[in-house]
C-alpha positions as CSV (number, residue, x, y, z in Angstrom):
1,X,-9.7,42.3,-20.9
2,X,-12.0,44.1,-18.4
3,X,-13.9,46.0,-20.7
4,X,-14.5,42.8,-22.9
5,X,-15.2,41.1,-19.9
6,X,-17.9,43.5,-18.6
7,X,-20.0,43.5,-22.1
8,X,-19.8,39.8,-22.6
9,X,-20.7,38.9,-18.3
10,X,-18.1,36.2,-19.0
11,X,-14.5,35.7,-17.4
12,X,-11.4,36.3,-20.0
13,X,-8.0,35.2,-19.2
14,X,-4.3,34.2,-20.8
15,X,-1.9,32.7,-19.9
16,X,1.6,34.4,-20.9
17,X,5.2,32.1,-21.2
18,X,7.9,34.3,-19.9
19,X,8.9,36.3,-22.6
20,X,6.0,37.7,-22.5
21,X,3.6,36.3,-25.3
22,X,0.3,35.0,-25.3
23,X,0.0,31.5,-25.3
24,X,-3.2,30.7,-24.8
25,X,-6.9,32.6,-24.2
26,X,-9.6,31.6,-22.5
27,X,-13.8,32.6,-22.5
28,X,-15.5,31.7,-19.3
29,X,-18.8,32.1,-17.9
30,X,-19.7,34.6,-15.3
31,X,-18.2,32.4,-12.7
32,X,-15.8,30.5,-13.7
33,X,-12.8,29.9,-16.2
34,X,-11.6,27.0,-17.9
35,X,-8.1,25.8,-18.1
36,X,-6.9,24.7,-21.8
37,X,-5.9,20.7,-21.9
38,X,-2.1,20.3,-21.7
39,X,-2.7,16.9,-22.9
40,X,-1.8,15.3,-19.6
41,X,2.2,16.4,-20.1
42,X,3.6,16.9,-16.3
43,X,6.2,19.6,-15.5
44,X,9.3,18.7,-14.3
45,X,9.0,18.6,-10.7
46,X,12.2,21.3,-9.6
47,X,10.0,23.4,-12.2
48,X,7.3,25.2,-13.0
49,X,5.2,25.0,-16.1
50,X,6.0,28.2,-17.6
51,X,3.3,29.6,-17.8
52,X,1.3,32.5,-15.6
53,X,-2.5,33.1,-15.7
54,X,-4.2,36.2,-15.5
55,X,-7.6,36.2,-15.8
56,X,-10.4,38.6,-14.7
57,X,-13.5,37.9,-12.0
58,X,-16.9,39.8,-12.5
59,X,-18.3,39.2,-9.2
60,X,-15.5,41.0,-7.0
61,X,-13.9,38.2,-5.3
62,X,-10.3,37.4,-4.8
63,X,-8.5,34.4,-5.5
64,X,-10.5,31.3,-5.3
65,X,-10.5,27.6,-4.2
66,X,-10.4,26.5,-7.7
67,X,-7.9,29.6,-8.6
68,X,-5.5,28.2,-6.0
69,X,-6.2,24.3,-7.2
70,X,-5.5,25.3,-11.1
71,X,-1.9,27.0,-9.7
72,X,-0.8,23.7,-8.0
73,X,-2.2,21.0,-9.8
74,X,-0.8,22.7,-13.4
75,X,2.2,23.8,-11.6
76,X,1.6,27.5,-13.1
77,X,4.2,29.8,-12.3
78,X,1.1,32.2,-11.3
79,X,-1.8,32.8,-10.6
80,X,-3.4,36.5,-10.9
81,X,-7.0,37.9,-11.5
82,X,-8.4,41.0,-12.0
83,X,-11.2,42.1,-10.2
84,X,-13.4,44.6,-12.7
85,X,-15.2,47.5,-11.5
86,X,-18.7,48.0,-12.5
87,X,-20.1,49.7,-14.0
88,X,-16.7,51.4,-15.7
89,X,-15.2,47.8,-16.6
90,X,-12.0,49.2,-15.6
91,X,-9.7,47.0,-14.2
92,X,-9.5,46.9,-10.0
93,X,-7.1,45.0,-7.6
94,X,-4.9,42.1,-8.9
95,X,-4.4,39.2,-6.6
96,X,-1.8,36.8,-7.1
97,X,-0.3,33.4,-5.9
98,X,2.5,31.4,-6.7
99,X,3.5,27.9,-5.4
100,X,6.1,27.2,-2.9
101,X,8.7,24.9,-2.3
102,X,7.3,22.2,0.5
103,X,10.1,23.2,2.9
104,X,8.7,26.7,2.9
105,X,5.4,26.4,2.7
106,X,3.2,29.1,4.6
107,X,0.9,28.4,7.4
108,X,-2.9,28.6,7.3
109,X,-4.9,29.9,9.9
110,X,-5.5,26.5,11.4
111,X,-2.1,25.5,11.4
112,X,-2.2,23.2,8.2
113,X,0.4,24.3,6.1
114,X,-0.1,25.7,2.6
115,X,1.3,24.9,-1.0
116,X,1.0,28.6,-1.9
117,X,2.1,32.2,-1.0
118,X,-0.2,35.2,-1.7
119,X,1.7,38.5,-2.9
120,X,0.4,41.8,-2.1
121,X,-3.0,42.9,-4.0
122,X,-2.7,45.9,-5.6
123,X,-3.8,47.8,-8.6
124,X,-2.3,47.2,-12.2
125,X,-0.1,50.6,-12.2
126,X,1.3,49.8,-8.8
127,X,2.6,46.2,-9.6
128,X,6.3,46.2,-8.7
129,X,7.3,42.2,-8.0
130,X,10.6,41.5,-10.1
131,X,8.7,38.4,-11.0
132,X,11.8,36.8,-13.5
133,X,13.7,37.1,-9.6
134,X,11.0,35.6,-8.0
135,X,10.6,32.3,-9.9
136,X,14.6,32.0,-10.3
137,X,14.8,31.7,-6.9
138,X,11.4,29.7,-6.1
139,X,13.2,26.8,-8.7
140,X,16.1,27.2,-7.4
141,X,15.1,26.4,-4.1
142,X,12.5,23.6,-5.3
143,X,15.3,22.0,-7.5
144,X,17.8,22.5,-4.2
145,X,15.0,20.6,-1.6
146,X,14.5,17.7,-4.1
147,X,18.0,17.0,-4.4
148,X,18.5,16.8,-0.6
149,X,15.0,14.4,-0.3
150,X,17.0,12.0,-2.7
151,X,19.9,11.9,-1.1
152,X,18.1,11.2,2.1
153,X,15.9,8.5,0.5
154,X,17.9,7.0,-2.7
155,X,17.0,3.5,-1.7
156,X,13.1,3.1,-2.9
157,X,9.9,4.8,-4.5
158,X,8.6,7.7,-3.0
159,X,5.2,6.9,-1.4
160,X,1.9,8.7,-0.2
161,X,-0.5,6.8,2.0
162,X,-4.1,6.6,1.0
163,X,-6.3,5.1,3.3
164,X,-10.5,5.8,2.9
165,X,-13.0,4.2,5.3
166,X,-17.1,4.3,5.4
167,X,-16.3,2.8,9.1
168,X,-14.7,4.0,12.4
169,X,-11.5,5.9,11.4
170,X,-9.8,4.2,15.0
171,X,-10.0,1.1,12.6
172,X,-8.7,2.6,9.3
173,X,-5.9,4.5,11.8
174,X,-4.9,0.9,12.5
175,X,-4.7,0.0,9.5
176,X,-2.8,2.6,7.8
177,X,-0.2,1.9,10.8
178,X,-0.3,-1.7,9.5
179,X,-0.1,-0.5,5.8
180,X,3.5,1.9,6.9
181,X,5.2,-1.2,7.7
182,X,4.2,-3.4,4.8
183,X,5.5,-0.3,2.7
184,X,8.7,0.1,4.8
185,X,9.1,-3.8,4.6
186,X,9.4,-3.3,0.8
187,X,11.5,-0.7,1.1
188,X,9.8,1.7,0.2
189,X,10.2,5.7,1.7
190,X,6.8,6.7,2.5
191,X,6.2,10.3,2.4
192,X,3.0,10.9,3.7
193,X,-0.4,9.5,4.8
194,X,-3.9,10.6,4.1
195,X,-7.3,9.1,5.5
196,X,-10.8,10.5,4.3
197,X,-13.7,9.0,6.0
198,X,-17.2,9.1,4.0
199,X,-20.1,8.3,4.0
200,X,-19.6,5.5,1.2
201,X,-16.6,4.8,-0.8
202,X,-16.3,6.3,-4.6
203,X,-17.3,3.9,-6.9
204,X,-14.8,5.2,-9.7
205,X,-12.3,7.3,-8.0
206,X,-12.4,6.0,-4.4
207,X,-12.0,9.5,-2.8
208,X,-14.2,12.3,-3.1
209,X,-13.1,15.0,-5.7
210,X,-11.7,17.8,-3.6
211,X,-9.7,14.8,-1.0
212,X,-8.4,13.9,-4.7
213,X,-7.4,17.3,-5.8
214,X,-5.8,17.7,-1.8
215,X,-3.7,14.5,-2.3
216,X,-2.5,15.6,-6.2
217,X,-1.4,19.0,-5.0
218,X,0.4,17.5,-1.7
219,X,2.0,14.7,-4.3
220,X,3.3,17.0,-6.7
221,X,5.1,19.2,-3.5
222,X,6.2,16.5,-2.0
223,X,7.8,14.4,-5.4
224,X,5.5,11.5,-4.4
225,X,6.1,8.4,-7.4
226,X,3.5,6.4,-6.5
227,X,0.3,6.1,-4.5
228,X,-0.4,3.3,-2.3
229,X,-4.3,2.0,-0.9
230,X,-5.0,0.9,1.7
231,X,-7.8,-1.2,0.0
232,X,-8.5,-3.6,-2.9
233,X,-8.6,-1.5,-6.0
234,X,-10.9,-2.7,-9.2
235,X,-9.2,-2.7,-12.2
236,X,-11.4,0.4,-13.4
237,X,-10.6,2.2,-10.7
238,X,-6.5,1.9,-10.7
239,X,-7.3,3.4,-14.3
240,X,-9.3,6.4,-13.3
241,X,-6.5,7.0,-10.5
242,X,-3.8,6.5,-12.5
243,X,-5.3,9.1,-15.4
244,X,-6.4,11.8,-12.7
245,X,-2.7,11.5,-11.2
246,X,-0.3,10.6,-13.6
247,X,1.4,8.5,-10.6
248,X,1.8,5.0,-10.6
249,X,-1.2,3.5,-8.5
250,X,-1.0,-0.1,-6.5
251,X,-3.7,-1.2,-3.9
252,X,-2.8,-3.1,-0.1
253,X,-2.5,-6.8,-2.1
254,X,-0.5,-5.6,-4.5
255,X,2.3,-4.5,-2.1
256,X,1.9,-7.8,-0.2
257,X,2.7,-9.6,-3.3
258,X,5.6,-7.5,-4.2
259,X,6.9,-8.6,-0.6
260,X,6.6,-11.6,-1.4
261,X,8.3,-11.2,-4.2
262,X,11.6,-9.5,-2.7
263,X,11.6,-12.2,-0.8
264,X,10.8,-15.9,-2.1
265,X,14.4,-17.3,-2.3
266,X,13.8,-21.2,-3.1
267,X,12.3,-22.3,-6.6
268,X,9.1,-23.4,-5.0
269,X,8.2,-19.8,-3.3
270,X,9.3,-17.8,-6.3
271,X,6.9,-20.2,-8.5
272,X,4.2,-20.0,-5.8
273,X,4.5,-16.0,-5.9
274,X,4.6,-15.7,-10.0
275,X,1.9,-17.4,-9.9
276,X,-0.2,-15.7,-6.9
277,X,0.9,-12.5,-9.1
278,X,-0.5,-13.3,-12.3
279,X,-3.5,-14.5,-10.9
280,X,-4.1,-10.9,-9.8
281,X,-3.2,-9.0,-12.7
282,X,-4.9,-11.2,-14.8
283,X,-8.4,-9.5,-14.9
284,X,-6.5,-6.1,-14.5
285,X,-5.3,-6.4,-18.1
286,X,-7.5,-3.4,-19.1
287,X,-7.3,-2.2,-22.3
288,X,-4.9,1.1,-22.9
289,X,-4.4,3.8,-25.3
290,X,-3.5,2.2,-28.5
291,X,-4.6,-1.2,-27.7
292,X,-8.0,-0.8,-29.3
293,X,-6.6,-1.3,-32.8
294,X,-6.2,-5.1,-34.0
295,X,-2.8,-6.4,-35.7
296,X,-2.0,-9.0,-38.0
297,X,-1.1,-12.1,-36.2
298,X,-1.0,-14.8,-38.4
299,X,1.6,-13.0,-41.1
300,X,1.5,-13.6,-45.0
301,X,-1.8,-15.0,-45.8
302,X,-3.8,-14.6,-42.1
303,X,-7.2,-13.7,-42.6
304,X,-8.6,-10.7,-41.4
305,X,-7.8,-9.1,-38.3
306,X,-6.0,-11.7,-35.9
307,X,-5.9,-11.0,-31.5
308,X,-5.6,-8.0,-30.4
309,X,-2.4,-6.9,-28.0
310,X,-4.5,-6.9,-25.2
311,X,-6.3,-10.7,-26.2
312,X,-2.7,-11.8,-26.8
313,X,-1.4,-10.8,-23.2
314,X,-4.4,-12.4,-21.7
315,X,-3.8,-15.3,-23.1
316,X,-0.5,-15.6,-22.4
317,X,-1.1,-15.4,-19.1
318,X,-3.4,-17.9,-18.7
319,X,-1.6,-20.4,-20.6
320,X,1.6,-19.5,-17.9
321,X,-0.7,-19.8,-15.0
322,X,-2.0,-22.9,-16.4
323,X,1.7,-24.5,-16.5
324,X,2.1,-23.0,-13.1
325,X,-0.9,-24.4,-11.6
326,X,0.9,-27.9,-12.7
327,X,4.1,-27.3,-11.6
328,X,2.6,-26.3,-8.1
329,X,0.5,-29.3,-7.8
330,X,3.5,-31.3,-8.6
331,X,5.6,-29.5,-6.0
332,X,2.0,-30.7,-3.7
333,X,2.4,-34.4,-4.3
334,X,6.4,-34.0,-3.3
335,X,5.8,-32.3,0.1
336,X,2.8,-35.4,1.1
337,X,5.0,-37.7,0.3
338,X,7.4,-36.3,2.4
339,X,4.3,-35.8,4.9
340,X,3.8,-39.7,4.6
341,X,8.0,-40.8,5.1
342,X,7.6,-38.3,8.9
343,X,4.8,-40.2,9.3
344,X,6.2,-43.7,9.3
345,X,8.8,-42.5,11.8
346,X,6.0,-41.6,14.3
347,X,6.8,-38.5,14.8
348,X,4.8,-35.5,15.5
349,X,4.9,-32.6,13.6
350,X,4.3,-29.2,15.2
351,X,3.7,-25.6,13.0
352,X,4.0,-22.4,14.1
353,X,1.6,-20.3,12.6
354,X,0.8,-16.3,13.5
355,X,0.7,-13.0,12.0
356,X,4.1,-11.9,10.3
357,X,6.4,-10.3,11.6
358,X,5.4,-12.1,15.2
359,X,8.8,-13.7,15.9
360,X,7.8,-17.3,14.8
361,X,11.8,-17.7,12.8
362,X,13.6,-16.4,16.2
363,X,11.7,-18.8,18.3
364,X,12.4,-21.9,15.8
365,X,16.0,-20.8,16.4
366,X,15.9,-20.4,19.6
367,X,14.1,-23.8,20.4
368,X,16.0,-25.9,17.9
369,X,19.7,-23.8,18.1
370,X,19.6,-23.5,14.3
371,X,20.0,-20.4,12.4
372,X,17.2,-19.9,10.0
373,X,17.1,-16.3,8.4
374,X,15.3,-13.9,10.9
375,X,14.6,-10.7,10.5
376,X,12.2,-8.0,11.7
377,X,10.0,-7.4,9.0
378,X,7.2,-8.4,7.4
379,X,7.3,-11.9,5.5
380,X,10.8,-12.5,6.6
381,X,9.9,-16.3,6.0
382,X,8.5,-17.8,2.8
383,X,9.8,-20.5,2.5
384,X,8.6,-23.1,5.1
385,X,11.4,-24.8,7.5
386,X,11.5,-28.1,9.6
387,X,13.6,-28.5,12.4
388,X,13.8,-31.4,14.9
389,X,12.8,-30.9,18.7
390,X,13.9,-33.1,21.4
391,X,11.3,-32.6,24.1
392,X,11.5,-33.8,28.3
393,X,11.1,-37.4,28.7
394,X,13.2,-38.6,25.7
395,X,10.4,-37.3,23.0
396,X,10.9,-36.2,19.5
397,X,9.2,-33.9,17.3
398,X,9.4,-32.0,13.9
399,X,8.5,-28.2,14.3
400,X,7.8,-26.4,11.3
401,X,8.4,-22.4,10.5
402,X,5.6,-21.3,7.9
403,X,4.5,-18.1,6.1
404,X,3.5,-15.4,8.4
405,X,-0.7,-14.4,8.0
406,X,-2.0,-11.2,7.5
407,X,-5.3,-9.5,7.6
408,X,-6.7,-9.2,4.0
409,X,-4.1,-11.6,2.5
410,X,-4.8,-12.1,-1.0
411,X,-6.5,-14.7,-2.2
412,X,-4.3,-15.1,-5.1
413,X,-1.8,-15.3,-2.9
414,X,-3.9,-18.2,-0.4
415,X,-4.4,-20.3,-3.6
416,X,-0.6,-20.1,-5.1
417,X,0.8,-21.1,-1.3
418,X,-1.8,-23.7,-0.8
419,X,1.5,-26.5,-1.1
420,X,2.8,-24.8,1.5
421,X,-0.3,-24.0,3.3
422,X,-0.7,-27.8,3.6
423,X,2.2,-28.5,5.8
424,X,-0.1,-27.2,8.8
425,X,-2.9,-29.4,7.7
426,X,-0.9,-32.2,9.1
427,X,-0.1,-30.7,12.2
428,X,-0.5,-32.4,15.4
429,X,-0.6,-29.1,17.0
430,X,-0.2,-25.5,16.3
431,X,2.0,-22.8,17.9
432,X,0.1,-19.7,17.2
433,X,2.8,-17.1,18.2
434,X,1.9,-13.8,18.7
435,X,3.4,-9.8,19.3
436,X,2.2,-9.1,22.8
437,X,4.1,-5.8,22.1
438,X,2.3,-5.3,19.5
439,X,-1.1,-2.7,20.5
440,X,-3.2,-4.3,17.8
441,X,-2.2,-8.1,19.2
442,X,-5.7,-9.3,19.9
443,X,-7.1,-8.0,16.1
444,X,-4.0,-9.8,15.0
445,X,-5.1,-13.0,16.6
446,X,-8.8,-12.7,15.0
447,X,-7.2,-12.3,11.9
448,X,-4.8,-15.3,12.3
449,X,-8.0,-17.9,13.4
450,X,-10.2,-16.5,10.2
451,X,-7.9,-17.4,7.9
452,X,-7.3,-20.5,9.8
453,X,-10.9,-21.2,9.8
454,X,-11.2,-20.5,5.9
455,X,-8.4,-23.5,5.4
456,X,-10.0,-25.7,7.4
457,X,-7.5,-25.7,10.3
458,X,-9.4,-24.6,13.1
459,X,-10.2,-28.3,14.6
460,X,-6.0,-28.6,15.0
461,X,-5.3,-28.1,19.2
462,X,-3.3,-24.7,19.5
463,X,-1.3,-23.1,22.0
464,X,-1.6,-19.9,22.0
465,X,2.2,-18.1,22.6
466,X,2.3,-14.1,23.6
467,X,5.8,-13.6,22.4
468,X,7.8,-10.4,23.0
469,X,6.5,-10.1,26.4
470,X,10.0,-8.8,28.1
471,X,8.9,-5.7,26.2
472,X,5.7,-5.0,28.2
473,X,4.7,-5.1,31.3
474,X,3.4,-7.7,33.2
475,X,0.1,-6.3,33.6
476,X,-0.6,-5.8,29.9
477,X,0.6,-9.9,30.0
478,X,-2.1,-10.7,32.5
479,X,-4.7,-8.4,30.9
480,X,-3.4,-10.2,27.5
481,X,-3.7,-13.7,28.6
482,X,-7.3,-13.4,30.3
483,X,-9.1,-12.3,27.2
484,X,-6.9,-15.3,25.1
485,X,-8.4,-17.9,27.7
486,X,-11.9,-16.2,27.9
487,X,-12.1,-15.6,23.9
488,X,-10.5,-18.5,22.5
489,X,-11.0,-21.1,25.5
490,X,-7.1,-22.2,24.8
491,X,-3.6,-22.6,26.8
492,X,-1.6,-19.2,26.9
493,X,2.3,-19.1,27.4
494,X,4.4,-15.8,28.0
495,X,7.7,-15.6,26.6
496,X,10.6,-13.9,24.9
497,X,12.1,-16.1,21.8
498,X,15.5,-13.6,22.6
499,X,15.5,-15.1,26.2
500,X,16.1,-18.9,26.1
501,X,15.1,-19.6,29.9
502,X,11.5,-18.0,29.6
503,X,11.1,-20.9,27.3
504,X,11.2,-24.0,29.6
505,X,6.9,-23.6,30.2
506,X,6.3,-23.5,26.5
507,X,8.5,-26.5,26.0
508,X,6.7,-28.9,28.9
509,X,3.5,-27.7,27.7
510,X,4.0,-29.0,24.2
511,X,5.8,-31.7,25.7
512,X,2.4,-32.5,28.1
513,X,-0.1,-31.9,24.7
514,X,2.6,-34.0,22.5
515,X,2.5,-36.6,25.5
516,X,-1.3,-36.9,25.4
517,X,-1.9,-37.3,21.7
518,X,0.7,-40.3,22.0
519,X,-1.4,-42.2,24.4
520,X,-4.6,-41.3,22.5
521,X,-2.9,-42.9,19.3
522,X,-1.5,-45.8,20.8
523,X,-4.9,-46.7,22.7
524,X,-6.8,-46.2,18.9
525,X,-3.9,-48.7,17.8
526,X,-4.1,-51.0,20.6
527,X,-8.2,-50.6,21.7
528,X,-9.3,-52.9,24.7
């Protein structure tokens, strides 16, 4: 292999099974080698592939970057070259590599630990490593650490993070904190998270090609299933993820819809989150390998080719969202005329609106003694729930739970809850309940009054609630409250929705708003 490679200036490798036979050999350039296509077949991940490469380098270098990437991302059981002395062509030092299991994984220089383990270099005659001992042992071990990461985490998909910002990274940081608890909200066991910040996102892959190869290599270690983005994917670039990974690929609204779909328990919300679903896979119906090819669809006697699989999906899809669109507009008409029979008892109907996950269910509870489901985590509440308030002074209200708000919230999902999303639009006056443990509280609120704005909701009076505020101090409540007043130029209330007697303020301020809209509605019935 040296001598062939010194007259020919090009790089020659094999790659050798473990019984000792050529498999496979491969011509170069000076420079580099190619690796032959394994037609996209993964190795089982307590495993290795099989397979060990030895190939020779012309230029005197050791092992390189794309040496070490070729070992983990085709899980080779090795990885050796052959440096060649010039001008004999004999062969010089051998460097090797082999992968490691994660939870031994070497340390690099800088800390940042390593997928690999270099062996001693040394010259062909000198090479001593028992290598059938070595791999035994590295599978062993590999097959031993997967075994105790799914006992530890039987309960969901294995998950890696991906988060990729052209911005501040203090932003994307944020967000990828957000993006954790969406994930562990659907129960999901996240494994890792990686941020790249560039210059402008990838048009087709969304990272830049070595952050890719980084996250493949720490996937395949770590036994990830899926990826998760912290973005809105297009539908061409979930397919060039998905074929560069092998891993199943979802963006940020994707997860939020699955969410929704773990949890929408009455007829209406499950229909509302079908629907918000198809809507987005709709133009994601790409076509796949073997879709290309037309089939008969109208049986004995169709002429020519009929739809395609792909036409025939997209079709009936549409036709489905079609009859859900109807079903949800039907579902519409029943709330408003349930809106009109409040509204011929007079009475006043209050929402509390906020991000999810801000404690709006434990304060309905806690207002109204009832026992709505509860539960700390994201979209807890789908389904929208009206209670009845008596207020000081002998006055009566309806205060209504809805659907927790989120930055980025689908549209898909805005348009399929829009009969439920109409409840507020009758509000006398919102409740806009907020975390005020939460560190990201006042992006939260920002996020809350845009998609306010874009339904049209921002001319409904609000009270603006810091809830959770036993668990900070009472500076942080101060500092909290000023910028609310300053920013939003609106009443601010402190409470705890666990601790009934820090409610009485919020109660007489509603009771003082609900008061004053009664005497403005009885002077436009009665004018002078």
């Amino acid at each position: 292999m040296s001598e062939i490679s010194l007259e020919t200036g090009r790089q020659i490798g094999v790659l050798i099974n473990r019984k000792g036979q050529v498999e496979f050999v491969m011509v170069g350039n000076a420079k580099q080698i190619e690796m032959p296509d394994f037609g996209r077949s993964r190795a089982a991940t307590e495993r290795f592939r099989g397979l060990r490469c030895v190939h020779t380098h012309l230029q005197n270098e050791k092992l390189t970057q794309d040496d070490l990437t070729d070992l983990a991302l085709l899980r080779l059981d090795l990885m050796s070259i052959i440096q060649v002395e010039k001008p004999t062509g004999l062969p010089g030092m051998v460097y090797s590599a082999h992968l490691l299991p994660t939870s031994a994984a070497s340390l690099h220089e800088n800390g940042a630990s390593l997928p690999y383990e270099f062996l001693e270099p040394n010259i062909p005659s000198q090479l001593d490593t028992d290598f059938t001992s070595l791999i035994t042992s590295l599978e062993s071990e590999m097959a031993r650490v997967r075994q105790t990461a799914r006992a530890q985490d039987s309960k969901g998909d294995r998950v890696i993070l991906v988060g990729v910002t052209a911005g501040h990274i203090d932003e994307a940081e944020e967000s990828m904190a957000e993006l954790e608890e969406l994930a562990v909200s659907a129960d999901v066991f996240v494994l890792d998270k990686i941020i790249q910040r560039r210059p402008q996102i990838d048009p087709k892959t969304v990272l830049g090609k070595g952050k890719l190869e980084e996250l493949l290599i720490r996937s395949m270690r770590l036994g990830a299933d899926m990826l998760v983005f912290d973005t809105e994917l297009s539908p061409a670039q979930v397919r060039s993820l998905s074929e560069a990974t092998d891993l199943k690929v979802i963006d940020r609204p994707q997860l939020i819809l699955d969410i929704f779909a773990q949890r929408a328990q009455s007829r209406e919300g499950k229909l509302q989150v079908e629907l918000a679903q198809l809507k987005y896979l709709l133009p994601r119906l790409v076509v796949g390998q073997n879709s290309a090819f037309s089939r008969l669809a109208g049986g004995i006697g169709g002429r020519g080719p009929g739809e395609t699989k792909l036409e025939t999906d997209r079709r009936r899809v549409r036709d489905r969202i079609a009859q859900l669109d109807r079903q949800v507009d039907n579902l519409g008409r029943q709330r408003q005329e349930r809106r009109k029979s409040r509204a011929e008892k007079n009475l006043p109907l209050i929402s509390l609106v906020g991000y999810t996950n801000a404690g709006k269910s434990t304060l309905l509870n806690a207002l109204t003694q009832s026992s709505v489901y509860a539960e700390k985590k994201m979209f807890a509440t789908l389904d929208p729930t009206s209670r009845r308030l008596r207020l000081p002074y002998e006055q009566e209200v309806i205060i209504n739970d809805t659907v927790g708000f989120i930055r980025d919230l689908p549209e898909a999902l805005v348009a399929a809850f829009r009969a439920t999303l109409e409840e507020i639009a009758d509000s006398d006056l919102l409740v806009h309940v907020v975390d005020a443990s939460n560190p990201r509280a006042l992006h939260q609120i920002e996020s809350v009054d845009k998609i306010l704005a874009d339904l049209d909701y921002r001319s409904i009076p609000q009270i603006i609630v810091l809830n959770k505020s036993d668990l900070v101090s009472a500076d942080d409540i101060e500092t909290l409250s000023r910028h609310v007043v300053l920013d939003k130029n609106a009443e601010c209330v402190a409470i705890s929705a666990n601790a009934r007697e820090t409610l009485r303020p919020l109660v007489e301020q509603i009771a003082a708003r609900i008061g004053t809209f009664n005497v403005q509605a009885a002077n436009q019935a009665n004018p002078l």
